[in-house]
N, CA, C and O of each residue as an XYZ file, in Angstrom:
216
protein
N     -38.291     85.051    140.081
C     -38.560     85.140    138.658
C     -37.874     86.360    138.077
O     -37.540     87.195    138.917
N     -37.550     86.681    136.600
C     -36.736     87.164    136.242
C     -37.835     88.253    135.417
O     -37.299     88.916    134.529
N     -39.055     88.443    135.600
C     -40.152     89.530    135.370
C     -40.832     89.752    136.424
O     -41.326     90.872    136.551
N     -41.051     88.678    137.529
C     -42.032     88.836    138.833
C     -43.338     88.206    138.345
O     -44.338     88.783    138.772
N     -43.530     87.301    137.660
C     -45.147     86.852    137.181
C     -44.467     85.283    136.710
O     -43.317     85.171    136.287
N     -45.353     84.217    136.867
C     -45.138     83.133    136.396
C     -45.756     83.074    134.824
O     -46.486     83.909    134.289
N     -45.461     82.375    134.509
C     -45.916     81.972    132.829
C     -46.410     80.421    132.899
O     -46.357     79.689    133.887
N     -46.952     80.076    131.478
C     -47.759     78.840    131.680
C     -46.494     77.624    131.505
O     -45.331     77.645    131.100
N     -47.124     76.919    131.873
C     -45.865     75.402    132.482
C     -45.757     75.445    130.787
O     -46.521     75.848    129.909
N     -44.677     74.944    130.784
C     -43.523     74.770    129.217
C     -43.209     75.974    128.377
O     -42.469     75.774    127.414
N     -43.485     76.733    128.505
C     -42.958     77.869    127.874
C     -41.872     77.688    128.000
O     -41.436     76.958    128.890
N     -41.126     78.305    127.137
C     -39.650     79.175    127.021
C     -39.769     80.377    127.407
O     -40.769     81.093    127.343
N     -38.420     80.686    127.941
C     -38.290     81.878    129.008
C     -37.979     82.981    127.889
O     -37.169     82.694    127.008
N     -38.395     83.822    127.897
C     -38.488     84.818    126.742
C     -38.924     86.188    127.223
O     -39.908     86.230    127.962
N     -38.176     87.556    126.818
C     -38.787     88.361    127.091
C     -39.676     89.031    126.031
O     -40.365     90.013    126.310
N     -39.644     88.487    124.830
C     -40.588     89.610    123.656
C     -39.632     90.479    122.684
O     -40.105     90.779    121.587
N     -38.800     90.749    122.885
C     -37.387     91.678    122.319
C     -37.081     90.482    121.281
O     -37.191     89.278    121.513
N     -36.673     91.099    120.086
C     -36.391     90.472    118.826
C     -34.950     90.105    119.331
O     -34.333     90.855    120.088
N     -34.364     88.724    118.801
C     -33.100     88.313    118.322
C     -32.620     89.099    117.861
O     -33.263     89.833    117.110
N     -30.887     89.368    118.163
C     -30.146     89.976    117.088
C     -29.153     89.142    117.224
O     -28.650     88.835    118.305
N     -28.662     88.539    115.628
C     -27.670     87.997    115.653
C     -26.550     88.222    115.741
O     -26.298     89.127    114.946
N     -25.484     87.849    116.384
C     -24.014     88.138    116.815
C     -22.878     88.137    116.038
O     -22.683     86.966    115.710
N     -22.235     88.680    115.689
C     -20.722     89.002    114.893
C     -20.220     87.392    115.027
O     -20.346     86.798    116.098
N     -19.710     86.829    113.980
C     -18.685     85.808    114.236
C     -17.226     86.213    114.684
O     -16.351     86.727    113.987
N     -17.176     85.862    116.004
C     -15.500     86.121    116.791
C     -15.044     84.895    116.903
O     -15.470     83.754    117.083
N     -13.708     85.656    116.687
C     -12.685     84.158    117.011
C     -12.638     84.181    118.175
O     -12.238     83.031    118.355
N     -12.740     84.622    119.207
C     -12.254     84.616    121.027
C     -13.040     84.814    122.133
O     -13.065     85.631    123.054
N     -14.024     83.323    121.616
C     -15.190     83.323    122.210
C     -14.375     82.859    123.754
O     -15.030     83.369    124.663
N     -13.077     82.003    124.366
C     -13.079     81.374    125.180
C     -12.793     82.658    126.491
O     -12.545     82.591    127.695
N     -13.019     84.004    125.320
C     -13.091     85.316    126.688
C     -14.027     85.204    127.434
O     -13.724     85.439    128.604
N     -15.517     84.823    127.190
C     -16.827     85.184    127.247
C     -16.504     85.946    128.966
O     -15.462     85.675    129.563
N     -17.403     86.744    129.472
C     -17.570     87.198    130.408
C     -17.863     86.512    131.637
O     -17.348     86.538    132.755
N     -19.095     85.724    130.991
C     -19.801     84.651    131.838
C     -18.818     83.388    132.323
O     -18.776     82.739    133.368
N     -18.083     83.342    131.141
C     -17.412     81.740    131.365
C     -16.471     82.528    132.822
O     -16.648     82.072    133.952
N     -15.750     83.418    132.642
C     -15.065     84.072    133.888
C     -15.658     84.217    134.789
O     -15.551     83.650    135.877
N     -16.355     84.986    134.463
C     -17.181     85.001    135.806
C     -17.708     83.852    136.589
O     -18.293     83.990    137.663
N     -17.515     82.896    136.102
C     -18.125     81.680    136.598
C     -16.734     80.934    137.505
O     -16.690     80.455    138.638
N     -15.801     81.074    136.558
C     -14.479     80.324    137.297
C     -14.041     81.453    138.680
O     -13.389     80.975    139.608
N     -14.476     83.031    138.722
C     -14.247     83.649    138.985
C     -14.589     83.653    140.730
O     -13.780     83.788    141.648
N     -16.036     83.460    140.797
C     -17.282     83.048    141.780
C     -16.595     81.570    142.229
O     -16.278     81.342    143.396
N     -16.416     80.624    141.159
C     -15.525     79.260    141.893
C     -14.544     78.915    143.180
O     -14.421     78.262    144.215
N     -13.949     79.873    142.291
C     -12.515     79.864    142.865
C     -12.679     80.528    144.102
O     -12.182     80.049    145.122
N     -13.567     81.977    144.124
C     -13.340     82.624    145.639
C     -14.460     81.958    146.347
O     -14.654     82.511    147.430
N     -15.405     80.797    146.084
C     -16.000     80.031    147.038
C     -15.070     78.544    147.497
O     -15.469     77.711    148.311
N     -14.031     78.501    146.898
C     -12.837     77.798    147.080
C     -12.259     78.119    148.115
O     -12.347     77.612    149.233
N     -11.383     79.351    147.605
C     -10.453     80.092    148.669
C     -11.189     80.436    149.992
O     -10.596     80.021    150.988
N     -12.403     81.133    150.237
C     -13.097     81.809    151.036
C     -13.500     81.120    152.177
O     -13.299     81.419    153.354
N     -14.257     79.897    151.572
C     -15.194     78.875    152.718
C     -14.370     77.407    152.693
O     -13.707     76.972    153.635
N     -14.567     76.740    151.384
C     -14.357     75.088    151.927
C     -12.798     75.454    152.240
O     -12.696     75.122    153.421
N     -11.617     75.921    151.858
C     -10.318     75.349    151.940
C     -10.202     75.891    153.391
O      -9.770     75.046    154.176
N     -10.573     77.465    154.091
C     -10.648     77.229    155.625
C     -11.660     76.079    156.418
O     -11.514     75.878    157.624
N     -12.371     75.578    155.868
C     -13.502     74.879    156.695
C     -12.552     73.249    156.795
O     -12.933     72.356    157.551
N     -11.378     73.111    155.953
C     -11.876     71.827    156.246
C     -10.195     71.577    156.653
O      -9.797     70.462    156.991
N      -9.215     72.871    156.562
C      -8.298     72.595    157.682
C      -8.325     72.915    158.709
O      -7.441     72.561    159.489
């Protein structure tokens, strides 16, 4: 869990901290996350399956 305590079944995951809304950018396709995601991909690509399966 991402506090250490469960919450009641259907909630939304929420910590209590107010919204703040975000700047409109044009160059959202930077995002951090989206990289980081292809990032983690790719070296579970390179790392494990492409030695495992020659």
């Amino acid at each position: 869990n991402m506090w250490g305590k469960y919450g009641p079944a259907g909630m939304l995951v929420e910590k209590g901290i107010p919204s703040v809304p975000t700047s409109d950018t044009s160059q959202d396709k930077y995002m951090p996350y989206v990289v980081n995601d292809i990032t983690a991909f790719f070296t579970l690509l390179v790392g494990i399956y492409f030695p495992s399966v020659t």
